[in-house]
RODO-2510 file (C-alpha; in nm, 4 decimals, decimal comma):
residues 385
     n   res          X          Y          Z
     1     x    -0,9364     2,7494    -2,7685
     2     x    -1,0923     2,4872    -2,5244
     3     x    -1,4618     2,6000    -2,4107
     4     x    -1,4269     2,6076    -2,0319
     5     x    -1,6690     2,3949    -1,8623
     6     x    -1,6015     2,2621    -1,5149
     7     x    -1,5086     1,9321    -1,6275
     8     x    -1,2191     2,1308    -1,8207
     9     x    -1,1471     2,3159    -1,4957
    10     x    -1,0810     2,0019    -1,3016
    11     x    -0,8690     1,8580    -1,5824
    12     x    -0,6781     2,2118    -1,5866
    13     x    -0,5560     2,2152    -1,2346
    14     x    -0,4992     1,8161    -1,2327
    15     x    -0,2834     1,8546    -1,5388
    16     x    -0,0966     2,1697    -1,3977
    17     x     0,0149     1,9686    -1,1175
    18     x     0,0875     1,6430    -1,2774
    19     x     0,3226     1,8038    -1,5046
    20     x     0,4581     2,0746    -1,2216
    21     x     0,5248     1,7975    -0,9625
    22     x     0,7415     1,6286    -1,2286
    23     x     0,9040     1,9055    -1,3218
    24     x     0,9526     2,0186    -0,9206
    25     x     1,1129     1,6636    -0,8378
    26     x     1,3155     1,6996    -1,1814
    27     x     1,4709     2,0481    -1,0611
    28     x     1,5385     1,8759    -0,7327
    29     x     1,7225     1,6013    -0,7902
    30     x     1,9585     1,7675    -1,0563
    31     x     1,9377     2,0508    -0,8201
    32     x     2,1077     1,8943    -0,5391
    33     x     2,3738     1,8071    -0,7600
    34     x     2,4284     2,0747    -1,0594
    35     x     2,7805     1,9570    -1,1084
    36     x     2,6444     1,6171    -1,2092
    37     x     2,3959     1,7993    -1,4913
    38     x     2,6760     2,0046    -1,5993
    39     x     2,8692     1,7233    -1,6595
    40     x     2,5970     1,5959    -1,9013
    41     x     2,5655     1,8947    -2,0238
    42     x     2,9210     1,8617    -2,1497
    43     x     2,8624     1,4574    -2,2867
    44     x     2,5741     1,6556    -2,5119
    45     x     2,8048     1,9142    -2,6312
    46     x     3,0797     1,6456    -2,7325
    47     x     2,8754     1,3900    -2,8381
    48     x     2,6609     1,5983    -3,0793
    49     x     2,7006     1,8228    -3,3719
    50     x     2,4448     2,0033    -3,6613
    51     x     2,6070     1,9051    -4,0185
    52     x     2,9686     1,9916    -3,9284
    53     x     2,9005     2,2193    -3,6603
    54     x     3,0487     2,1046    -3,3167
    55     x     2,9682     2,2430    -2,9492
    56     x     3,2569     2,1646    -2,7824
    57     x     3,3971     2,5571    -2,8327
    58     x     3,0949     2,5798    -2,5658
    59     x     3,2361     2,3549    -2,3053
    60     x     3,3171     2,5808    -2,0575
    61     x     2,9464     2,7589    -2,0528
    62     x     2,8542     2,3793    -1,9087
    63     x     2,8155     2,4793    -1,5576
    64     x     2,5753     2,8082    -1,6371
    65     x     2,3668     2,5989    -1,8674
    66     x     2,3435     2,3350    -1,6297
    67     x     2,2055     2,5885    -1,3198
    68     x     2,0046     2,7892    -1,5845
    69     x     1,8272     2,4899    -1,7132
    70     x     1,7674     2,3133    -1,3549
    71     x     1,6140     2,6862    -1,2113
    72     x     1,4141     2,7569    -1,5142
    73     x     1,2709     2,4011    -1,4828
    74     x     1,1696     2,4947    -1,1148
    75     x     1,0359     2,7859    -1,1970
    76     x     0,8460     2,6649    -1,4701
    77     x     0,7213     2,3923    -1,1717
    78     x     0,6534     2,6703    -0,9351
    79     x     0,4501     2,8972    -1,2052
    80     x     0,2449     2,5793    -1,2945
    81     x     0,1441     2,4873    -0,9686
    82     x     0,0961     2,8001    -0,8181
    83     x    -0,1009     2,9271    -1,1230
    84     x     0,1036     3,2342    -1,1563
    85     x     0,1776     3,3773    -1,4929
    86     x    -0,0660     3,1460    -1,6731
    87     x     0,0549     3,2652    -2,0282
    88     x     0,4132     3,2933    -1,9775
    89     x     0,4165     2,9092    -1,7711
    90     x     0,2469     2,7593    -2,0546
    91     x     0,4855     2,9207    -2,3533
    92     x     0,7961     2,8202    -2,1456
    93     x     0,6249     2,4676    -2,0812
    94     x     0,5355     2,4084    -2,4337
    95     x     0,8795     2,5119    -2,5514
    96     x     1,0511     2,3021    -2,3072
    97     x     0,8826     1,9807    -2,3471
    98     x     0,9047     2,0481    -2,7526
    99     x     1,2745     2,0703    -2,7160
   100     x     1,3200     1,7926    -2,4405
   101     x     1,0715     1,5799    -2,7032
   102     x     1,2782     1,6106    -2,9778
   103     x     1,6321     1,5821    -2,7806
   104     x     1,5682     1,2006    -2,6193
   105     x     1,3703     1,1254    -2,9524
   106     x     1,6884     1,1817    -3,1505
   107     x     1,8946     0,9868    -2,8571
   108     x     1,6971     0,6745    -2,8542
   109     x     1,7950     0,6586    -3,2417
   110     x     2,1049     0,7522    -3,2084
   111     x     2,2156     0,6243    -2,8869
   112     x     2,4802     0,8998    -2,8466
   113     x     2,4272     0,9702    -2,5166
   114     x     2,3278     0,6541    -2,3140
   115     x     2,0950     0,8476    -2,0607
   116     x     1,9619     1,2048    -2,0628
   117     x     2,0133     1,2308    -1,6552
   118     x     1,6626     1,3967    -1,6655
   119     x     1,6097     1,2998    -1,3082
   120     x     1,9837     1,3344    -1,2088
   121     x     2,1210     1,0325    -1,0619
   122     x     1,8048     0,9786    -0,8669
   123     x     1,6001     0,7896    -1,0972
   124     x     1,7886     0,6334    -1,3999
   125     x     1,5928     0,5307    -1,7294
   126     x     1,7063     0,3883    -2,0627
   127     x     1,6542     0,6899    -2,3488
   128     x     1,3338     0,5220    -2,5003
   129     x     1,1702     0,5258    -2,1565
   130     x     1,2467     0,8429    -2,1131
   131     x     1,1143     0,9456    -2,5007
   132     x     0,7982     0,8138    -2,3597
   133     x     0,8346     0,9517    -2,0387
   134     x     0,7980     1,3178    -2,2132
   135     x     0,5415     1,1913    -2,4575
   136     x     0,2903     1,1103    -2,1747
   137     x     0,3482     1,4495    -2,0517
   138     x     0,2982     1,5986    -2,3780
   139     x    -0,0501     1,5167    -2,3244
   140     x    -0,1159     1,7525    -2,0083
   141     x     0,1505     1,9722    -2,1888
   142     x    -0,0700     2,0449    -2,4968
   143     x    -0,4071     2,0548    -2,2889
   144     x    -0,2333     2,4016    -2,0603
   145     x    -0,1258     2,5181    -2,3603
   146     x    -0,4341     2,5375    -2,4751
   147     x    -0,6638     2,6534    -2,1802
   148     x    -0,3665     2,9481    -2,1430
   149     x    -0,6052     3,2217    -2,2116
   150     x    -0,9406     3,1555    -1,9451
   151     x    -0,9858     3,4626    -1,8040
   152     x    -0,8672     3,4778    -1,4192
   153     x    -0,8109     3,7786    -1,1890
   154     x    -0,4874     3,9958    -1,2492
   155     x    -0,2418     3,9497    -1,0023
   156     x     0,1106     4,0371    -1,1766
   157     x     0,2566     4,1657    -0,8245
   158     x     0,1737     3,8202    -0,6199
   159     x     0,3012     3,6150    -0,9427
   160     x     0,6284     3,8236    -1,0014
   161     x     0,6973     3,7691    -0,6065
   162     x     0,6586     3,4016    -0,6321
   163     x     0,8523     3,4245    -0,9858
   164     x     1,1608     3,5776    -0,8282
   165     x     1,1725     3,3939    -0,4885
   166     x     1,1628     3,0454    -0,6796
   167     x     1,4359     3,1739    -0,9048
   168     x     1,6580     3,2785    -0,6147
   169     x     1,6064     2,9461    -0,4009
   170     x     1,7150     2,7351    -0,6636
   171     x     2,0208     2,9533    -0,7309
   172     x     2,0954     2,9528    -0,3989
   173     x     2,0272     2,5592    -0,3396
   174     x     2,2310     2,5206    -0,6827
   175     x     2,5150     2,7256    -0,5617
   176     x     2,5438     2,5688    -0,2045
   177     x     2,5924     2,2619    -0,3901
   178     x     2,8315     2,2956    -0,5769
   179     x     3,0646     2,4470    -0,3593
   180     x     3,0118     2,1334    -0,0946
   181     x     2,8911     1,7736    -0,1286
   182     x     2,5541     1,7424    -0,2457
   183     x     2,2829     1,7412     0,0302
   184     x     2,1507     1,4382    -0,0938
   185     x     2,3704     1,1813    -0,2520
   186     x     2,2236     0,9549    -0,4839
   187     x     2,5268     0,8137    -0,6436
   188     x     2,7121     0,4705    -0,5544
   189     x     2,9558     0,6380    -0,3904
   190     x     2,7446     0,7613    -0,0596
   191     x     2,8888     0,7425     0,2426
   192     x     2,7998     0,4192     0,4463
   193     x     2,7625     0,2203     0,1317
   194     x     3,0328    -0,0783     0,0886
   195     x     3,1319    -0,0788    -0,2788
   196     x     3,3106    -0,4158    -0,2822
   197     x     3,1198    -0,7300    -0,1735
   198     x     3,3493    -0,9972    -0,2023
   199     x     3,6640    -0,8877    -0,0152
   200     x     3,8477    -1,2589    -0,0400
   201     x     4,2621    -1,1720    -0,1000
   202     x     4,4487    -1,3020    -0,3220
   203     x     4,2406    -1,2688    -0,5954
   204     x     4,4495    -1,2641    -0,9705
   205     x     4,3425    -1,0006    -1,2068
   206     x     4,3031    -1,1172    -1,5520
   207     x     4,4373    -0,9744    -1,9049
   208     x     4,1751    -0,9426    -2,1559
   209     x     4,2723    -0,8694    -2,5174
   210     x     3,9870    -0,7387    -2,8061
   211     x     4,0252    -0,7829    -3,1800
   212     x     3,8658    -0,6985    -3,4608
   213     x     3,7208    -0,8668    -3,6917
   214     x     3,8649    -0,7702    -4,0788
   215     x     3,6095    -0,8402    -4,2627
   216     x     3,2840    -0,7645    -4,0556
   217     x     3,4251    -0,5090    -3,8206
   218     x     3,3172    -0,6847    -3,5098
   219     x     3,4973    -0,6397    -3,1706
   220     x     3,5367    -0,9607    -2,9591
   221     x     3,7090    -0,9168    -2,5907
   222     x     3,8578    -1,2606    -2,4756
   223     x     4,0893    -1,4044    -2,2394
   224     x     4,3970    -1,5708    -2,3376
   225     x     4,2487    -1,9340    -2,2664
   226     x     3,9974    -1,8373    -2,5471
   227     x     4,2612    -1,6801    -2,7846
   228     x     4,4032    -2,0182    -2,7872
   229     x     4,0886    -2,1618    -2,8431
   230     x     4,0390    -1,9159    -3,1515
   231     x     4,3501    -2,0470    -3,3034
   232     x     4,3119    -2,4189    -3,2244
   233     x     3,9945    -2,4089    -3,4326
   234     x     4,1210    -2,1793    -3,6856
   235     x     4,4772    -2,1896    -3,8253
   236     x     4,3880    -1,8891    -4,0204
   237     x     4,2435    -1,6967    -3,7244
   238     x     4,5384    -1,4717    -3,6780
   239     x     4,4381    -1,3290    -4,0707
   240     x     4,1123    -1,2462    -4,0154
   241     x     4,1341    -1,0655    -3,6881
   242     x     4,3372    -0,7674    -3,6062
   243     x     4,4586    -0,7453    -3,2429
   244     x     4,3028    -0,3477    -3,0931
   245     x     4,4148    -0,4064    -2,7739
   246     x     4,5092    -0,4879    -2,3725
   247     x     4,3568    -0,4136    -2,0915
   248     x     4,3669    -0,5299    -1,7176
   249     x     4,0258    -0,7246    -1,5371
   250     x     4,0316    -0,7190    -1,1390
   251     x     3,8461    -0,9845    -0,9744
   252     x     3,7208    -0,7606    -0,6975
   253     x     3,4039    -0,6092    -0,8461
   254     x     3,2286    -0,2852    -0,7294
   255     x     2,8500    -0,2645    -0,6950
   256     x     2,6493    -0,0107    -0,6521
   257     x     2,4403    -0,1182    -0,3051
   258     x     2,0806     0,0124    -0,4543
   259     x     2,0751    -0,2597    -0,7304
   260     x     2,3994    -0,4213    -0,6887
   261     x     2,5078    -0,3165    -1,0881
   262     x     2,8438    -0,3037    -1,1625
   263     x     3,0748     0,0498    -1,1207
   264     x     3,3466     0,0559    -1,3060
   265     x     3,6415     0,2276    -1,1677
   266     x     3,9786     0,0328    -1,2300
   267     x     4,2433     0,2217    -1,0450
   268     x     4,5943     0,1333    -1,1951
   269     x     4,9564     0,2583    -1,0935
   270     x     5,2419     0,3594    -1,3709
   271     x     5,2911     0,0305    -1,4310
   272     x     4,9592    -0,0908    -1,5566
   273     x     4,8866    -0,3025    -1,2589
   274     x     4,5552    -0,3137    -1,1013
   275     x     4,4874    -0,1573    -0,7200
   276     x     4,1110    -0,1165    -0,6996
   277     x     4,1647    -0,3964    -0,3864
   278     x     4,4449    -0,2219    -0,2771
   279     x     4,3061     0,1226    -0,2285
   280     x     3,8780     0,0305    -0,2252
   281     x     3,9198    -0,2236    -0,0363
   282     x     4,1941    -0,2057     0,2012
   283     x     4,1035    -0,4354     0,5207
   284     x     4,4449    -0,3175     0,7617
   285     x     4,3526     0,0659     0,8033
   286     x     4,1806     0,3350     0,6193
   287     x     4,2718     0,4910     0,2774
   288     x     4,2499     0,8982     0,2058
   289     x     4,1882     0,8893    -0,1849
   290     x     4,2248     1,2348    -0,3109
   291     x     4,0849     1,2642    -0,6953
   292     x     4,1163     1,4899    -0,9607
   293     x     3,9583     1,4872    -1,2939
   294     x     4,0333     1,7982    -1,4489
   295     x     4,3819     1,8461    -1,3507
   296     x     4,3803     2,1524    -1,5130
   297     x     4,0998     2,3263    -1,3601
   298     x     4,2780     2,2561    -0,9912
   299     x     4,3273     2,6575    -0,8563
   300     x     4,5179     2,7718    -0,5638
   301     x     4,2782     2,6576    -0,2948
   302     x     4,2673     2,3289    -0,4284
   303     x     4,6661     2,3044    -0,3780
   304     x     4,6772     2,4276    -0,0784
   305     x     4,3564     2,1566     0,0153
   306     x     4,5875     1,8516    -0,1098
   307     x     4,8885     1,9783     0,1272
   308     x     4,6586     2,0445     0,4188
   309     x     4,4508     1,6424     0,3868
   310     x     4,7870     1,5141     0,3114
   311     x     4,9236     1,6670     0,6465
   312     x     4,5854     1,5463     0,8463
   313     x     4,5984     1,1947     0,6862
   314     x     5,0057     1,1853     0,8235
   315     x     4,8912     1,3342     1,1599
   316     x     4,6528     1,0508     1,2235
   317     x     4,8383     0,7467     1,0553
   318     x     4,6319     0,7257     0,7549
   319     x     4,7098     0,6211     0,4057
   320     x     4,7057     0,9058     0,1450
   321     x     4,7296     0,8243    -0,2181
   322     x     4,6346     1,0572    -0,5213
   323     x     4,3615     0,9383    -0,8072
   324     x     4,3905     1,1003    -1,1671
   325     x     4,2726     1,0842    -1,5112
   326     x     4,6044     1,2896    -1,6064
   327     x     4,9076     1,1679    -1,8058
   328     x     5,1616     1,0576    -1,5801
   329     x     5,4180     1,3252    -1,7091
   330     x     5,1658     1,6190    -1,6100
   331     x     5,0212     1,4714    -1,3136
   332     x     5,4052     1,4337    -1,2037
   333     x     5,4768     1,7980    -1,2790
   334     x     5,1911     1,9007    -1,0952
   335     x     5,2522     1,6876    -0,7871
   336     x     5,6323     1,7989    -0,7926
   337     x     5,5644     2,1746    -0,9049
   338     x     5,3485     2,2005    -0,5576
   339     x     5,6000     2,0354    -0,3340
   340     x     5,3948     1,6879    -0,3514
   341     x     5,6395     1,4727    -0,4764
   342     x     5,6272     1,1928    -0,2121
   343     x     5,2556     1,1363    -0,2529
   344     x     5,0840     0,7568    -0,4100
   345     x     5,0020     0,8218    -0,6949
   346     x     4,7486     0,6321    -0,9561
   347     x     4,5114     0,6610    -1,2833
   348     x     4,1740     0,6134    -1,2941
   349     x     3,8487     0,7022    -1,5688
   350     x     3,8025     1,0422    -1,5417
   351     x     3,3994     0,9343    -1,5828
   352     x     3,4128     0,7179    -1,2850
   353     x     3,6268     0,9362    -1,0457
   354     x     3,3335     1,2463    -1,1730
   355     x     3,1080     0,9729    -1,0057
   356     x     3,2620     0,9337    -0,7119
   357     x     3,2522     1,2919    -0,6252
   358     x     3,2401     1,6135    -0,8187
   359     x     3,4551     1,8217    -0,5952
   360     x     3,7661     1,8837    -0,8024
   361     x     3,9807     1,8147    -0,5734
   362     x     3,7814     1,6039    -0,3681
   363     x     3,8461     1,3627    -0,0820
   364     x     3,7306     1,0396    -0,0516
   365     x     3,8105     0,8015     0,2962
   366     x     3,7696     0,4416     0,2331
   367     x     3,7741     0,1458     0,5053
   368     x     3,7418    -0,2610     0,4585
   369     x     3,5355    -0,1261     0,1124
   370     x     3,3103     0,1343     0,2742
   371     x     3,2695     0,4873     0,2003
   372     x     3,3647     0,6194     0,5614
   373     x     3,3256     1,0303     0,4099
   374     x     3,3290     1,2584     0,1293
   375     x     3,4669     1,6259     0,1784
   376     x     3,5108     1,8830    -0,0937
   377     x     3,8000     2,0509    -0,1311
   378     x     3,6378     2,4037     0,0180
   379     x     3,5884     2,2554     0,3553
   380     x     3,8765     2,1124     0,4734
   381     x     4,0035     2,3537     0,6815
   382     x     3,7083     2,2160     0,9310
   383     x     3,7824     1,8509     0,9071
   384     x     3,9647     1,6788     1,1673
   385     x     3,9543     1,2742     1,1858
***
């Protein structure tokens, strides 16, 4: 144990709140959108596996992991900073930061998952930042851990109050959340922003076609004025490089407004043909996108939600048009099993249309490339345009 001097005091209660402000803002912002967190939580459990062991039987626990690791990461905050539990907040602490450690060491080497979403969608950083990220708070971490034991007055009825009332605010916060919109939307998709800069017309899309190499395994994505170049300069090119596949470019890019990087969402009818202008970007009225990414997982309410913004859209001569990851055979069944069968209907990622919003059903009203509002599929009933 550290000898407790007053110098070691001062460094106590300036590490306690380094590390419990972090871990306060970190609750926060995957607080305000647990859906988001649970989503991740779900990219972990498919994207990882111990020898031949896979998580994805665990799938549907996603949600409760994600809102019992966001509140015990506030209360670990609250415990820190308030002093409360001094034994207890440094074992959780030390345990937590060992196992977050580990986790973003392994996915900087790996690469599995592209980004931890330790601060939500708040504050985004590239898995070796965030490695170091947890290695500078190792530091304070270790130094707690360590000074756990200084003797202090005994106050388990004051620390058990302030245990149980940060437990149940998170909960609560959590909960609220996830049955509306977030509070706080730090996503591309907030309301106000304008996703599409450029709104020219008459834009072409563009067919892009990737092959593989044969011989080196190497992907290479080209347009078809450089697949003739490919074979111009090399009669033999068509040998050594295996066509993978097709896909569809629109020239009408969405940004996200904070640092105007690119969101992909391509939005395509049965066809194949592109209508992220058509629907994102629509200049002669607004557009009612309803989206579903777990068609599945749509209940009752959510039905009877579709019928009702479908009806309110109609009411007030706006556009209505439906937004799936589905195959088109179920999302058909669905749409003609609940008396929807005159609705627009189109395919998007099911990643990107989680990022627009999380409500499943959710609603999404687009003008001239603007997100005009957001409503999940549990409030409706008090929406009028």
């Amino acid at each position: 144990m550290i000898k407790e001097t007053k110098t070691n005091k001062v460094l106590r209660i300036i590490a306690r709140w380094f590390v419990g402000l972090v871990f306060l803002f970190s609750s926060f912002v995957k607080g305000v959108d647990p859906m988001g967190t649970a989503f991740k939580v779900e990219e972990y459990m498919t994207a990882w596996s111990i020898g031949g062991l896979s998580f994805e039987w665990a799938l549907p626990l996603a949600p409760f992991l994600s809102m019992a690791l966001i509140t015990a990461e506030f209360l670990v905050g609250v415990l820190l900073i308030t002093g409360s539990f001094r034994k207890l907040s440094a074992w959780l602490l030390l345990l937590m930061m060992a196992f977050f450690t580990v986790t973003t060491l392994i996915d900087a080497i790996t690469n599995k998952v592209s980004d931890c979403g330790c601060f939500g969608d708040a504050v985004k950083l590239t898995n070796w930042q965030t490695f170091w990220k947890n290695i500078v708070l190792d530091v304070p971490t270790v130094f707690i851990f360590l000074t756990r034991r200084w003797p202090r007055k005994k106050r388990f009825e004051r620390d058990m109050l302030i245990s149980l009332a940060a437990i149940a605010a998170m909960i609560i916060f959590g909960l609220y959340n996830i049955n509306n919109e977030p509070v706080l939307d730090f996503r591309p998709w907030k309301v106000g922003n304008r996703m599409i800069k450029n709104l020219e017309e008459g834009l072409e899309t563009t067919n892009q076609v990737t092959y593989k190499n044969l011989e080196t395994g190497e992907f290479r994505t080209m347009d078809s004025k450089e697949l003739m170049e490919c074979y111009a300069a090399d009669p033999d090119w068509g040998n050594k490089w295996e066509w993978v596949g097709t896909s569809t470019v629109s020239p009408y890019e969405i940004v996200d407004p904070k640092n105007d990087s690119v969101v992909s969402f391509p939005i395509e009818n049965a066809d194949g043909e592109d209508y992220t202008f058509d629907l994102i970007g629509a200049t002669d009225g607004p557009v009612l996108l309803c989206t579903i990414h777990h068609l599945k997982d749509v209940n009752e309410r959510g039905v009877k939600a579709i019928a009702e913004m479908k009806q309110k859209a109609m009411d007030s001569d706006i556009r209505f048009a439906v937004i799936s990851n589905a195959e088109q055979s179920e999302l058909l069944q669905f749409l003609y099993g609940n008396t929807l069968m005159d609705v627009e209907y189109y395919f998007g990622d099911e990643k990107a249309i989680e990022a627009m919003i999380r409500s499943n059903p959710g609603f999404v009203l687009m003008q001239d490339a603007t997100v005009k509002g957001k409503w999940h599929y549990k409030n409706v009933e008090k929406l009028n345009f």
